[in-house]
N, C-alpha and C positions, 0 to 999 in steps of 0.2 A: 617439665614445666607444669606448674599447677595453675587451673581455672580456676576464679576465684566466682563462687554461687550468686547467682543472679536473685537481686535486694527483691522483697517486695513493695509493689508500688504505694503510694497514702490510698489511690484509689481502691486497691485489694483491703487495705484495715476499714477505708469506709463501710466498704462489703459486710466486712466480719462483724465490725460493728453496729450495720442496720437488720444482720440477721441475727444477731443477739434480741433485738428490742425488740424486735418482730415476733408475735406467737408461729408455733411452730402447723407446717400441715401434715395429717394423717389422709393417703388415701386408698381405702378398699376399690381395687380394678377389678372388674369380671368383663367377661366374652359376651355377656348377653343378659337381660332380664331375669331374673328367677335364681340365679346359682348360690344367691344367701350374704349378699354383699352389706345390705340394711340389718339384717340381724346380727351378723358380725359386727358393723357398726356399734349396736345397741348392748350388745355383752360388753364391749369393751366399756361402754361408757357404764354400765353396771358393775364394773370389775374394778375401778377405776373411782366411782362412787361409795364401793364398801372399803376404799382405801383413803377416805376422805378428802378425795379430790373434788372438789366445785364444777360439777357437771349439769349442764343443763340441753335438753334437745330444743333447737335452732325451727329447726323442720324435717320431719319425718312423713315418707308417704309409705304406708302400710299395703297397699291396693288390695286392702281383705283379709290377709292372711297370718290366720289366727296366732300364729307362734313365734311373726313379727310382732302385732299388737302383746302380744304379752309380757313384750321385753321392755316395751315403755312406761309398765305400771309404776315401779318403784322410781321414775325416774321424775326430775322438774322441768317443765314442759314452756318456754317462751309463748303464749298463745300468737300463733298466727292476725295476721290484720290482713282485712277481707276489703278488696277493692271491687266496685261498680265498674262492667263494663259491658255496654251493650244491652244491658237489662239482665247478664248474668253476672251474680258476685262470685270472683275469683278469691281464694286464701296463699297467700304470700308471707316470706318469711318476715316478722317483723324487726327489720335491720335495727331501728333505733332503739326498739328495748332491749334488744340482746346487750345493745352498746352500752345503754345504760345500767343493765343489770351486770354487765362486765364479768361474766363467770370465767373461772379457770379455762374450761375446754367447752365448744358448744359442738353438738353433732349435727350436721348440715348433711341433707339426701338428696340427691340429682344433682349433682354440679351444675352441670351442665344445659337446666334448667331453665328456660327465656322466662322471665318476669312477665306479668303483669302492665298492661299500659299505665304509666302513671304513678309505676314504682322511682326511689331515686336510680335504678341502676337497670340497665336495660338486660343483664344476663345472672344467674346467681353467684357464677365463679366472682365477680367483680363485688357483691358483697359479703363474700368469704374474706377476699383479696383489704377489704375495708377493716373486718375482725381481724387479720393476719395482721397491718400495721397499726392497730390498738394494741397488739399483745397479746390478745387473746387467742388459746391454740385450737385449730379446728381439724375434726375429725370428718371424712364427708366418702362420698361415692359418685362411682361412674362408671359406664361401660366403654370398654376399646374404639366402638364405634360412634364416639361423640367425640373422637383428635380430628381437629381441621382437618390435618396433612393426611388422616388415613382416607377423606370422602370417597374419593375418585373410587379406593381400593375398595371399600364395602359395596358402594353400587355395584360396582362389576360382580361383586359373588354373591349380593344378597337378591339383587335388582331393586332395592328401597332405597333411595333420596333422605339422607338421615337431614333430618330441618336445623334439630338442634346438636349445637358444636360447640367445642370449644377451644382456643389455641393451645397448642400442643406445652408451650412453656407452662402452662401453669401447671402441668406437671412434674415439668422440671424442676419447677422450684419448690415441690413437695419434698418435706424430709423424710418422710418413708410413705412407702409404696408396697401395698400387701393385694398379691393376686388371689382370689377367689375361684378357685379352679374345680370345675364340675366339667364332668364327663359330656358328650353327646346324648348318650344311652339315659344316666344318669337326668338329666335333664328335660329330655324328651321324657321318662319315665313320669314326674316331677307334673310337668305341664299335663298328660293325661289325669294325673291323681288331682285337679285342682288346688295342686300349691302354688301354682304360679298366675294365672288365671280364672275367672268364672267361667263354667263349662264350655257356653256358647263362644267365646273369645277364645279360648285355647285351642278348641277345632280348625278355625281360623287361622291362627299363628302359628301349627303345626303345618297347614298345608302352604305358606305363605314364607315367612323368616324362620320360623323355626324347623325347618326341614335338618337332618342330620351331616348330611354336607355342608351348608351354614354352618351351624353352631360345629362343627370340626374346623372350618379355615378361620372361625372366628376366635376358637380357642388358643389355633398356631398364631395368630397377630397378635392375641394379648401376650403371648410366650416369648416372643419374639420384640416384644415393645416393651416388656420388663427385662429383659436383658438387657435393652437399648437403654433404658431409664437405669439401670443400678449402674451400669457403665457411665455415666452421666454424672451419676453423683456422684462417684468417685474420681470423674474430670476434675468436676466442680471443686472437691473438697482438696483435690492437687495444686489447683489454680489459688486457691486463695492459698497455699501455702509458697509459691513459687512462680512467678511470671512465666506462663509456656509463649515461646515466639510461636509469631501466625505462620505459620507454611502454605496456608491456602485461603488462595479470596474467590468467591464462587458469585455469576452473574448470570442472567438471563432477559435477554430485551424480549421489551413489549411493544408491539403495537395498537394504534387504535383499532386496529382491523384483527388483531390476532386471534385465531381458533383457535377454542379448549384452552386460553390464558390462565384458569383459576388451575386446572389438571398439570397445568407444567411448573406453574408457582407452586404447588405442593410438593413435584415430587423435586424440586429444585431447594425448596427447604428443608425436605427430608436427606438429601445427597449433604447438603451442608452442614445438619446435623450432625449426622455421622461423621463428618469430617473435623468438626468442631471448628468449623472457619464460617467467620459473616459473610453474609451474603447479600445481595445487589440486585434489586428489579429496576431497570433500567427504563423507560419510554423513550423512545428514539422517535423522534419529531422531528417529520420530514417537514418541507414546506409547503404539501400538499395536505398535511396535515395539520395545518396553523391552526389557533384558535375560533379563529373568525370563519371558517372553512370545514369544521367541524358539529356538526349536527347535535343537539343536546342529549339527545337519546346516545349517541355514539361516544359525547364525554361522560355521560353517566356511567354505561361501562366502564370505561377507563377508570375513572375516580374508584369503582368499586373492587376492580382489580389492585389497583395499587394500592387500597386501603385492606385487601386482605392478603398481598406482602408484608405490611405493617402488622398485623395480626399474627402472621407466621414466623417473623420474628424478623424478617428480610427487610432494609434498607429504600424505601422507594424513591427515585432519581429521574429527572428528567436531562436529556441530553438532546441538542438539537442539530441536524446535520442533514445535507441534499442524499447522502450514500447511505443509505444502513450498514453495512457492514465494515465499510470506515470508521464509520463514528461510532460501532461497535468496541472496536480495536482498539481507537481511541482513547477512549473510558477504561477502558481493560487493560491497558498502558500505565492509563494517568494513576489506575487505581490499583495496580498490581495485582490485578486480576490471573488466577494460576488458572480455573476453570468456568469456560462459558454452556452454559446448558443450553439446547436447541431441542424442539419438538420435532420427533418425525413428521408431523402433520404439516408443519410447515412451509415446505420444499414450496407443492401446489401455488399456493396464494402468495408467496414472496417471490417465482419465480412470473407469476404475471402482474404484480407490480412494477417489479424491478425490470424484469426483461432477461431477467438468470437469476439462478442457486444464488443467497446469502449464505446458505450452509457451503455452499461448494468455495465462495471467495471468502470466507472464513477461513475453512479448511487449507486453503492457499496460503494464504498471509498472516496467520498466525503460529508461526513455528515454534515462539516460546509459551501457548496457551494452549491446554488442553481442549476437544470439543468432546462434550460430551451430548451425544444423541437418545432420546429418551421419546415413548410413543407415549401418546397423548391423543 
């Protein structure tokens, strides 16, 4: 008996088609500050420029160091526009002349980089993401520890609250992806010789984030998140050749009251990644929890949670129901849900709402759903 190959959908040639018109993205990853990501940047666009490609830098931050600055001589430079604020003048990428001057390739530095009050775009990836559906291709940089989904992971090893982030897809939807790989030793030698730092600042960041421990478990995550990323794009480039069926639908409820919700939506987008199935943050709305009965402060949380499921690439849903775990099940039913994610941390605070385990009448009543328990 022969099977006859599964058609692709209009929606996959849409695909194919707005990634044709779309400029393409280049991005240099490293582990950490200093491993040579911006000068890599800056050769290529010099390499690239003696090959008479329309090149021009976007925005370059140099922090000093001479033998980055010196890669931008021969190159054409967008001048930055300088915003007022607070009585100090900030310099910002100037998004509308780039657009205007329309170059082949512009080179953009810190993705990852929060704007400016006042700019049109509140994050830099977002005016990359603006040049990308112009046409125009960007070459740009970033460190491992600016992915949403890794936060949780770098506090735990570095002990720093990284501020700025950015969602994990937009690296996804980078066409290539070049890890910048420098040693601990390496590195740490670097930040002593002032190539990465002014003296006084280096002392500082060697006894603080740059410890050699750090920059070791920060070098395995970027090692380990380009593996995850080339495998990705090689999903990717499968899928638009061929409709893969979902095998797996991944969910995780939230409450108003939930502990560590931002730590279990990451690593609940991270599990999904991996599995390459959508996934479902759920708000389960009791009727103790109505609208009217809800404290502003306590929807504010909420909104911020489920808008940074929305960021991580996750579906945000509200479902309303007397039982949590019912109305769980429910959802997970209606929605062919294969696996539901639970925090450890949970057990506590849902067992003195409820009056018993959610996790344990999960565990019960769902014999065609996986649970998957994850600490948070």
């Amino acid at each position: 008996m022969s099977v006859e190959p599964a058609r692709p959908s209009p929606e996959q040639f849409l695909n194919l088609i707005r990634r044709q018109e779309r400029g393409r993205l280049k991005v240099y990853l490293g582990s950490s500050a200093g491993v040579g990501k911006t000068y890599a940047m800056l050769r290529e666009g010099n390499r690239l420029k003696s090959q008479g490609v329309d090149v021009v830098v976007g925005f370059v931050e140099t922090h000093g160091r001479v033998e980055t600055a010196d890669q931008i001589l021969n190159l054409e430079i967008i001048a930055p526009h300088e915003i007022s604020y607070r009585g100090v003048t900030l310099r910002e990428m100037d998004l509308a002349a780039i657009l205007a001057r329309r170059p082949t390739v512009c080179l953009v530095d810190e993705l990852a980089h929060t704007n400016a009050p006042g700019s049109k775009h509140q994050k830099r990836y977002q005016d990359v993401e603006e040049l990308l559906r112009a046409g125009v291709h960007v070459i740009t940089t970033v460190n491992v520890q600016h992915l949403e989904s890794l936060y949780d992971e770098v506090e735990r090893i570095t002990g720093v609250k990284v501020k700025e982030r950015l969602p994990d897809s937009v690296l996804g939807e980078a066409d290539q992806i070049v890890n910048i790989d420098v040693s601990a030793e390496d590195l740490v030698e670097r930040l002593r010789a002032g190539k990465v730092y002014p003296p006084e600042r280096a002392v500082r960041a060697l006894d603080n984030f740059f410890t050699a421990p750090n920059l070791t478990r920060l070098r395995e995550l970027t090692l380990t998140e380009m593996a995850h990323l080339i495998d990705r794009r090689g999903r990717r480039a499968e899928a638009d050749r061929a409709p893969a069926p979902i095998t797996e639908r991944v969910m995780v409820g939230l409450s108003s009251k939930s502990p560590n919700a931002p730590a279990l939506l990451r690593k609940a987008a991270r599990l999904a990644d991996r599995l390459n199935a959508p996934w479902y943050a759920v708000y389960i709305q009791t009727p103790a929890e109505d609208l009217t009965k809800t404290d502003a402060a306590t929807q504010r949380i909420l909104n911020k949670n489920l808008e940074l499921a929305q960021q991580l690439g996750g579906v945000p849903m509200t479902f309303r129901g007397a039982n949590v775990a019912s109305t769980m099940l429910a959802f997970a039913r209606e929605y062919e849900i294969r696996v539901i994610v639970m925090g450890r941390s949970q057990r506590s605070w849902l067992k003195r709402m409820f009056g018993g385990s959610i996790l344990d009448q999960l565990t019960y009543e769902s014999t065609d759903i996986d649970i998957m328990v994850v600490d948070v």
